[in-house]
C-alpha positions in Angstrom: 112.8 73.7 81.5 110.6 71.3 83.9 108.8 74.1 85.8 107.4 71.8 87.7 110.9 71.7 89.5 110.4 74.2 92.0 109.0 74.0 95.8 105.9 76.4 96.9 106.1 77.8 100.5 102.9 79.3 101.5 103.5 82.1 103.8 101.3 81.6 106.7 103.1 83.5 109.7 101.8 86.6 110.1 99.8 87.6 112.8 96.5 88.9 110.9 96.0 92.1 113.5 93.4 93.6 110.9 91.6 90.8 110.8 91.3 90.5 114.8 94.5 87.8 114.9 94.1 83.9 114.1 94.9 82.4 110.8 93.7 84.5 107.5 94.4 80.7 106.2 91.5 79.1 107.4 88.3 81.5 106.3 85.9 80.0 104.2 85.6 81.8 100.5 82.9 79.6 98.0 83.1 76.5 100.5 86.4 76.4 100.8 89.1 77.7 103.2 91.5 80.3 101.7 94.6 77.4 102.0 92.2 75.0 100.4 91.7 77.0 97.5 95.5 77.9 97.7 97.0 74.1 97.8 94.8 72.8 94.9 96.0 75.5 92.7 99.4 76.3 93.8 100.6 72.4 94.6 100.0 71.0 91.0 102.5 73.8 90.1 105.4 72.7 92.4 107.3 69.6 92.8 106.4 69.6 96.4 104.4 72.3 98.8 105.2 73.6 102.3 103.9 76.1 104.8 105.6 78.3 106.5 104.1 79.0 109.9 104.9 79.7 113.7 102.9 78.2 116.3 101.7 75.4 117.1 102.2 73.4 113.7 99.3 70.7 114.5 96.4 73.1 113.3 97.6 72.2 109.6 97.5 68.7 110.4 95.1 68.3 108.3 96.3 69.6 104.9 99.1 67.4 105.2 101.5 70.0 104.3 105.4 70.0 106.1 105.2 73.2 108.6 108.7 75.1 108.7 108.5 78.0 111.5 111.2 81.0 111.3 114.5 80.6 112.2 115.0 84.4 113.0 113.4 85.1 116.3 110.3 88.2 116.7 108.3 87.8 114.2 110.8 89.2 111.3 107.9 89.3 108.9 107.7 87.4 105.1 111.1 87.3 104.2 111.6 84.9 107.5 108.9 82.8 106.1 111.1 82.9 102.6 114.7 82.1 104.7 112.7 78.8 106.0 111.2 77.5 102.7 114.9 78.1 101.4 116.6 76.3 103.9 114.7 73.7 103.9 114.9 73.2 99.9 118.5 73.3 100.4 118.1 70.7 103.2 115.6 68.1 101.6 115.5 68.8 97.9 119.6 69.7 97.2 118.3 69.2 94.0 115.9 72.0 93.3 116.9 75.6 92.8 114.4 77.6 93.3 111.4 78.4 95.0 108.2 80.3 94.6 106.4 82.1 97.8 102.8 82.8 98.1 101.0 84.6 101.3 97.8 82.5 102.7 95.4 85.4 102.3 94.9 85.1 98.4 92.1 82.5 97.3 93.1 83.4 93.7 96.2 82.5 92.3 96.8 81.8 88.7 97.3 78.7 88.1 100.1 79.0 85.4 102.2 81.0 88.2 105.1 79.0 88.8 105.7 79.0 84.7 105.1 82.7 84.1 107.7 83.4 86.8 110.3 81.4 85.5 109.3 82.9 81.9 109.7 86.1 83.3 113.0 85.6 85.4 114.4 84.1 81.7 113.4 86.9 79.8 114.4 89.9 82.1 118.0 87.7 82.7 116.8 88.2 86.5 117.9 86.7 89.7 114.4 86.6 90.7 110.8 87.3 89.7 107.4 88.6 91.2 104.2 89.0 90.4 102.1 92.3 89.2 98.5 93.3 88.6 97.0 96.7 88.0 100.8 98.2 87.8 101.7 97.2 91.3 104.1 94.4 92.4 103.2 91.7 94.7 106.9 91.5 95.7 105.8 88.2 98.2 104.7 86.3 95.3 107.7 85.8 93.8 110.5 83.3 92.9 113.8 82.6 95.1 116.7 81.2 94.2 118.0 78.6 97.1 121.2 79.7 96.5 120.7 83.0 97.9 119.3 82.1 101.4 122.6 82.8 103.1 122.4 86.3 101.4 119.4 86.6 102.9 119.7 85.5 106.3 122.7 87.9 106.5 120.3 90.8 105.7 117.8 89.7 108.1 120.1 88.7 111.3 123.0 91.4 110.5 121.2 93.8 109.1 118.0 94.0 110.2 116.3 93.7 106.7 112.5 93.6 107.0 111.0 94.9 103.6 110.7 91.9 101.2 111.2 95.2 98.3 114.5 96.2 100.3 116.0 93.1 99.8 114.7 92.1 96.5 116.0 95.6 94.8 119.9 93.9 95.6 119.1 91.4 92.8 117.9 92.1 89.1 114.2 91.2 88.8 111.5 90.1 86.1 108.2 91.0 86.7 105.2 89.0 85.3 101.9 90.7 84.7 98.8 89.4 84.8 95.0 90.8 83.4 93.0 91.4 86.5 89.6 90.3 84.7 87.4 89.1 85.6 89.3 89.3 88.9 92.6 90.1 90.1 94.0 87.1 90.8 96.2 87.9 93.4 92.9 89.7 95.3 93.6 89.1 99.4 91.8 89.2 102.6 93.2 91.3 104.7 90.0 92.8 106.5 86.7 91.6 107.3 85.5 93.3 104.4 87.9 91.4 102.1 86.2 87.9 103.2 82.3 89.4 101.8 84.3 90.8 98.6 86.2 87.8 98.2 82.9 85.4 98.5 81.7 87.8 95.7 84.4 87.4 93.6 84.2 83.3 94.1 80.0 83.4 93.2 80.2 85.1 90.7 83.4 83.4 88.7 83.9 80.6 90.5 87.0 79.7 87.4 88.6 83.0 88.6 
């Protein structure tokens, strides 16, 4: 299988309230701001990259990236982010199946995630896969298949379906683990004290 055959959305529409509001996206961890560090690992993995965002879309003008906003209305939370990058697979790559989903607050990811998801997906016979570290899922960094974005957007305009868990425990999942040293690489900023931890982390293994 061509792993390489899958679109990355980077979830970037969250409102950041612990971290005083503004974009988590755009701190600066080892010279680098956290989307930086998240394109050049996450983009060689995918056929093509995206960002999901709301606002205005010209502040990521310069990364290049296509900026999808949510189609549900309020703020609907990750899985909205996940509905976009899904529809718009479905709209400009028909040809791709799936696709993974990353948040913009983790400077870490592996950079075999894309292939260990898919491995784990195969092996569990699973509609989907996430991530884990230190026994805990990381259910938004996961693998979607575009075929269930009407599934999905059912859940979240008729139901009212927030939880990204909620929804994923309708489908069969895999679950790929991964060591969490020398760091956990799926580590994110979600405070001000995450930013000096994460700085840490990037010092002092800066292949982490």
């Amino acid at each position: 299988m061509n792993y390489a055959e899958t679109i990355g959305i980077v979830l970037a529409g969250g409102r950041a309230r612990r971290m005083g509001g503004g974009d988590k996206a755009s701190i600066r961890i080892g010279g680098a701001t956290i989307l930086e560090r998240i394109i050049a690992r996450l983009a060689p993995q995918c056929s093509r990259l995206i960002l999901s965002a709301n606002g205005d879309p010209a502040r990521f003008a310069d990364t290049g990236l296509t900026v999808v906003s949510d189609s549900v209305p309020d703020y609907a939370g990750p899985l909205a982010g996940i509905l976009a990058g899904l529809d718009w697979a479905a709209e400009h790559a028909p040809q791709t199946a799936w696709v993974v989903s990353a948040p913009s607050d983790c400077p870490f990811l592996p950079r075999d995630l894309v292939e260990r998801l898919h491995q784990a997906r195969i092996a569990a016979s699973a509609a989907l896969a996430c991530a884990s570290s230190r026994d805990r899922r990381h259910p938004v960094i996961a693998l979607w298949p575009v075929a269930a974005r009407d599934d999905l957007r059912r859940a979240l305009i008729e139901e009212g379906v927030r939880k990204v868990e909620q929804w994923a425990a309708r489908y069969t999942l895999g679950i790929a683990a991964w060591p969490t040293a020398p760091a956990d690489p799926f580590f994110n900023v979600n405070a001000p004290e995450d930013v000096a931890e994460a700085a840490r982390i990037a010092a002092q293994y800066p292949e982490a």
